[in-house]
C-alpha positions as CSV (number, residue, x, y, z in Angstrom):
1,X,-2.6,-8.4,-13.1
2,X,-6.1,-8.1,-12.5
3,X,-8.3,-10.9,-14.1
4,X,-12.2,-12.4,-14.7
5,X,-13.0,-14.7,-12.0
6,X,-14.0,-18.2,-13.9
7,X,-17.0,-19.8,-12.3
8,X,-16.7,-22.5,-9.8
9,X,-13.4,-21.4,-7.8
10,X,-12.7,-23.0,-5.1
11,X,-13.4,-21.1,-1.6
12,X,-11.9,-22.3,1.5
13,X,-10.7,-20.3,5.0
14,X,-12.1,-17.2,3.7
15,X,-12.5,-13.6,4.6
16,X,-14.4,-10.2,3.4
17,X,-12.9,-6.5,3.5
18,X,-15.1,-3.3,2.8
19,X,-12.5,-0.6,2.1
20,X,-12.7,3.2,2.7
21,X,-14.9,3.8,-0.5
22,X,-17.4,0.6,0.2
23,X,-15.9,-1.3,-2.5
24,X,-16.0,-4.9,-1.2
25,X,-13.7,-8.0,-1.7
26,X,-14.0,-11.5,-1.0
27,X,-10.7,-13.2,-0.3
28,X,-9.9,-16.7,-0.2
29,X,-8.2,-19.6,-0.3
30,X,-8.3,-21.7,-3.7
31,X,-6.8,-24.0,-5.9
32,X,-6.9,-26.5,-3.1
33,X,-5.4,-24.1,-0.5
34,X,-2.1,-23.3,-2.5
35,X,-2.9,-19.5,-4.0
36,X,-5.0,-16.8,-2.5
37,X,-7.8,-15.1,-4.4
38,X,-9.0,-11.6,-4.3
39,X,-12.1,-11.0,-5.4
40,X,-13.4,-7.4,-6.3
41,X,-18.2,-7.7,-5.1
42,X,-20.5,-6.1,-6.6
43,X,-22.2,-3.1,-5.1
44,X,-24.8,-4.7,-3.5
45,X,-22.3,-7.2,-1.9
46,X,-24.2,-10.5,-3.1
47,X,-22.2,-11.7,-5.5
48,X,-18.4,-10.9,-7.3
49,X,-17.8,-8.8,-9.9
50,X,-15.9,-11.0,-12.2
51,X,-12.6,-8.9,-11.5
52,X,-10.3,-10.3,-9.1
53,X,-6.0,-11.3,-8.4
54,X,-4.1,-14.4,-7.4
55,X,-1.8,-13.8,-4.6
56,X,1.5,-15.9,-4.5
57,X,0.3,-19.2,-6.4
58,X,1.6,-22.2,-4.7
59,X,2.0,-20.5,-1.4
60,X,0.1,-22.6,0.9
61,X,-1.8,-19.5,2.6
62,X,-5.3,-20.1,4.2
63,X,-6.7,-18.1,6.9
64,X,-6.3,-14.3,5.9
65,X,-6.9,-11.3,7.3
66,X,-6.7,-8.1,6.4
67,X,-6.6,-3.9,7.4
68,X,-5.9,-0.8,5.8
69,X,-3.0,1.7,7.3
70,X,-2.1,4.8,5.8
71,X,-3.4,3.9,2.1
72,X,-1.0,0.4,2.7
73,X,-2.8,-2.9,2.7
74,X,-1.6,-5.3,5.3
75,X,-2.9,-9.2,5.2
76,X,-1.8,-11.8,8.0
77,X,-2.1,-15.5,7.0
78,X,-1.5,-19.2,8.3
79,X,0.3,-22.0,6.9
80,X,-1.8,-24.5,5.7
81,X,-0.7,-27.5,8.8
82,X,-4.3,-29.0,9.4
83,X,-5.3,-28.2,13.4
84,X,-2.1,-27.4,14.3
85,X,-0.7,-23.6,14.8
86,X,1.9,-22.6,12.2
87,X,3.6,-19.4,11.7
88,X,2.0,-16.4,10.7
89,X,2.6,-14.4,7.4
90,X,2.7,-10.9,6.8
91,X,2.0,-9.3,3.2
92,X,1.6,-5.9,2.4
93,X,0.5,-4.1,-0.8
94,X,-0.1,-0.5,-2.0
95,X,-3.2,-1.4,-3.8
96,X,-5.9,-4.0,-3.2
97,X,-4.5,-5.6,-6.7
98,X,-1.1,-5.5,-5.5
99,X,1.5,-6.0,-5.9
100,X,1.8,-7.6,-3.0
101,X,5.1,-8.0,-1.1
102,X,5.8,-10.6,1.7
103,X,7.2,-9.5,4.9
104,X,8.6,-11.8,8.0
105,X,6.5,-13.4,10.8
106,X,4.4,-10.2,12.3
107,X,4.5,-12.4,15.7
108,X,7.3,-11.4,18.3
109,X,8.3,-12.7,21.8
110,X,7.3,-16.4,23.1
111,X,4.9,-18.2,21.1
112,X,5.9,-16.1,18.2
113,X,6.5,-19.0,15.9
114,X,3.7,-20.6,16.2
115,X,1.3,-17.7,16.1
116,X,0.6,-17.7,19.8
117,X,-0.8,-21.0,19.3
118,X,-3.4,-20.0,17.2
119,X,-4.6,-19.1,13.8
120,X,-5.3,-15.4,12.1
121,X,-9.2,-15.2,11.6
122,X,-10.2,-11.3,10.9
123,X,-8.4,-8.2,11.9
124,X,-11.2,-5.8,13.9
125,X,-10.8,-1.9,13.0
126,X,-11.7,-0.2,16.5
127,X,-14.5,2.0,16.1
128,X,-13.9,5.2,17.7
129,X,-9.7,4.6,18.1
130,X,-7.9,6.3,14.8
131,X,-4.7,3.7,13.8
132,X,-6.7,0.9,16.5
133,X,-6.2,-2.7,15.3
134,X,-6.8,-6.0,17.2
135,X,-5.6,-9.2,15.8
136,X,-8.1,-12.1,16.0
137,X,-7.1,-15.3,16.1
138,X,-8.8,-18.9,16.0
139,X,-7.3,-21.9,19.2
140,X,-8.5,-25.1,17.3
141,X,-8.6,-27.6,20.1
142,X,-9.0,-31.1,17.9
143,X,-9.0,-33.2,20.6
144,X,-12.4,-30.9,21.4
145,X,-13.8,-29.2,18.5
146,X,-16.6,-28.0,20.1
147,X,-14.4,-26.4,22.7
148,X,-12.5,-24.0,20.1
149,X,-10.8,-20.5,21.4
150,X,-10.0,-17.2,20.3
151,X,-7.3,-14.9,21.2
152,X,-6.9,-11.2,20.6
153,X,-3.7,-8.9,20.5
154,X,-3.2,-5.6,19.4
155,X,-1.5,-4.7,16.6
156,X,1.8,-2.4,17.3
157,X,3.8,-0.2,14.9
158,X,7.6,-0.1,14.6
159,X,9.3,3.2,13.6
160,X,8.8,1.9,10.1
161,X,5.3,1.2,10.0
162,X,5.7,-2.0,10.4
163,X,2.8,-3.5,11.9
164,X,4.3,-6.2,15.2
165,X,1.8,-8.5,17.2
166,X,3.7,-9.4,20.8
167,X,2.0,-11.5,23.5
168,X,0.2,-9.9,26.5
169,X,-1.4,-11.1,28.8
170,X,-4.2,-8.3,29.7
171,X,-4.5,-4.6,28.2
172,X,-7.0,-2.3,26.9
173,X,-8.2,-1.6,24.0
């Protein structure tokens, strides 16, 4: 059920998604990192609209990312475990308002279950590749902070639809 945002939400790991009309949404982490938010911007982009969802209260999602495929929504999450990796989360939705369904680990092979050892930050569209995705994904290195590193996959497709990240160690995008 879509609602009106109440001032001073909480905003942590965070995200933004432009879809294929230019409607803009800001989604979040909240309520101390235990529901995600979706927030529907205004035109302009600068501020929200006052319209926006809660995704699985009590969940424990932070980190999301998100693409579109085929008029389905797809968002990959973390855990919430502090520096360390986690395993990823998969939800999928027919609507930007949902409702949105959760689907197993999107992370195959070794590593899988703890997200390759890192942490979904934003899912990149390739520009001039129809049905091109690359996951993007934070290496928090605590013990050097300054030193933190990214990793990027592409995103496969079962028979289904289903979108699959599997570790590889070099290809083209």
């Amino acid at each position: 059920m879509v609602q009106h945002l109440k001032e001073g939400q909480m905003s942590r790991d965070m995200t933004l998604f432009v879809d294929d009309d230019g409607k803009a949404y800001h989604i979040y982490s909240s309520e101390e990192n235990l529901t995600l938010h979706i927030a529907e911007l205004t035109d302009d982009y600068q501020d929200h609209s006052g319209k926006y969802i809660r995704i699985f209260p009590g969940g424990h999602n932070e980190a999301p990312a998100i693409f579109k495929k085929d008029g389905t929504y797809w968002m990959i999450t973390s855990g919430c475990t502090g520096w360390q990796p986690n395993e990823a989360r998969m939800f999928s939705a027919p609507s930007i308002w949902g409702p949105w369904q959760q689907h197993p680990n999107p992370c195959i092979g070794k590593g899988a279950e703890l997200t390759f050892g890192g942490q979904s930050t934003y899912i990149l569209t390739h520009p001039h590749k129809k049905d091109s995705y690359i996951f993007m994904a934070d290496r928090w290195r605590p013990e050097h902070p300054i030193d933190g590193r990214y990793l990027w996959l592409p995103i496969q497709f079962n028979k289904q639809g289903t979108p699959f990240i599997e570790w590889t160690d070099e290809w083209k995008p």
